[in-house]
C-alpha positions in Angstrom: -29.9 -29.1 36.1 -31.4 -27.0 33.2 -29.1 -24.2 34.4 -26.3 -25.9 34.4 -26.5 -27.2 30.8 -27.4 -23.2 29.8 -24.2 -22.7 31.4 -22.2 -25.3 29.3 -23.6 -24.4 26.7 -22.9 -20.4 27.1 -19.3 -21.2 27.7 -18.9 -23.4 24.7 -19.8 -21.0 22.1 -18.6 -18.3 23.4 -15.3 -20.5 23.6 -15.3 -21.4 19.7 -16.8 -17.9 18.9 -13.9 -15.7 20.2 -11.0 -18.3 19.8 -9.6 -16.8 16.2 -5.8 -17.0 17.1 -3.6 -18.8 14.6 -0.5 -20.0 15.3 2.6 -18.7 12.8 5.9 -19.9 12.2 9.0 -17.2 12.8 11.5 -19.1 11.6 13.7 -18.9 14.9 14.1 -20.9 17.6 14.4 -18.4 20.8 11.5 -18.0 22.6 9.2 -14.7 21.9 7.6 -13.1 24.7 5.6 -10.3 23.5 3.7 -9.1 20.3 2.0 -5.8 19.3 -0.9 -5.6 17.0 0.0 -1.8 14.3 -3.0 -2.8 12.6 -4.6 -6.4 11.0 -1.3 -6.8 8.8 1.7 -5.0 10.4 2.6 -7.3 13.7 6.1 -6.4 15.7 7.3 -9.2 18.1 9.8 -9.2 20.6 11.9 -12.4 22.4 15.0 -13.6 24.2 18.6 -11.7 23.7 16.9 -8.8 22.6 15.2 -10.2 19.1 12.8 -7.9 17.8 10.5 -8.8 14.1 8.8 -7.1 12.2 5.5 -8.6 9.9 3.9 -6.8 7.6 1.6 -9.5 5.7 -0.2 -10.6 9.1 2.6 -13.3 10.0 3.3 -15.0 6.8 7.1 -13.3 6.9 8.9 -12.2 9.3 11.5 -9.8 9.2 14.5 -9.7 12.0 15.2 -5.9 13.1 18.4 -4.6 14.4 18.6 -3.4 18.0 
């Protein structure tokens, strides 16, 4: 029983310790399906029909790119 709670327990804050994503608003509506990390600031996504953005404040705007 004792291991089982040690196990809980393990999961939980390793659960709340690693879980720093933060969701951020695009402004579009088509679905995005990938996103590549330059650095902690400069983000560039990429969706449906081809949509590509660009973030250089760590998500607080994002600029669309051409294609």
């Amino acid at each position: 029983m004792k291991t089982k709670i040690l196990i809980l327990f393990f999961i939980f804050i390793f659960k709340s310790v690693y879980s720093q994503w933060q969701q951020q608003q695009t402004g579009i509506t088509s679905a995005l399906y990938d996103i590549e990390f330059v650095n902690g600031k400069t983000d560039w996504s990429c969706g449906e029909g081809g949509r590509i953005l660009k973030t250089t404040n760590g998500g607080i705007n994002w600029i669309n790119q051409p294609t």
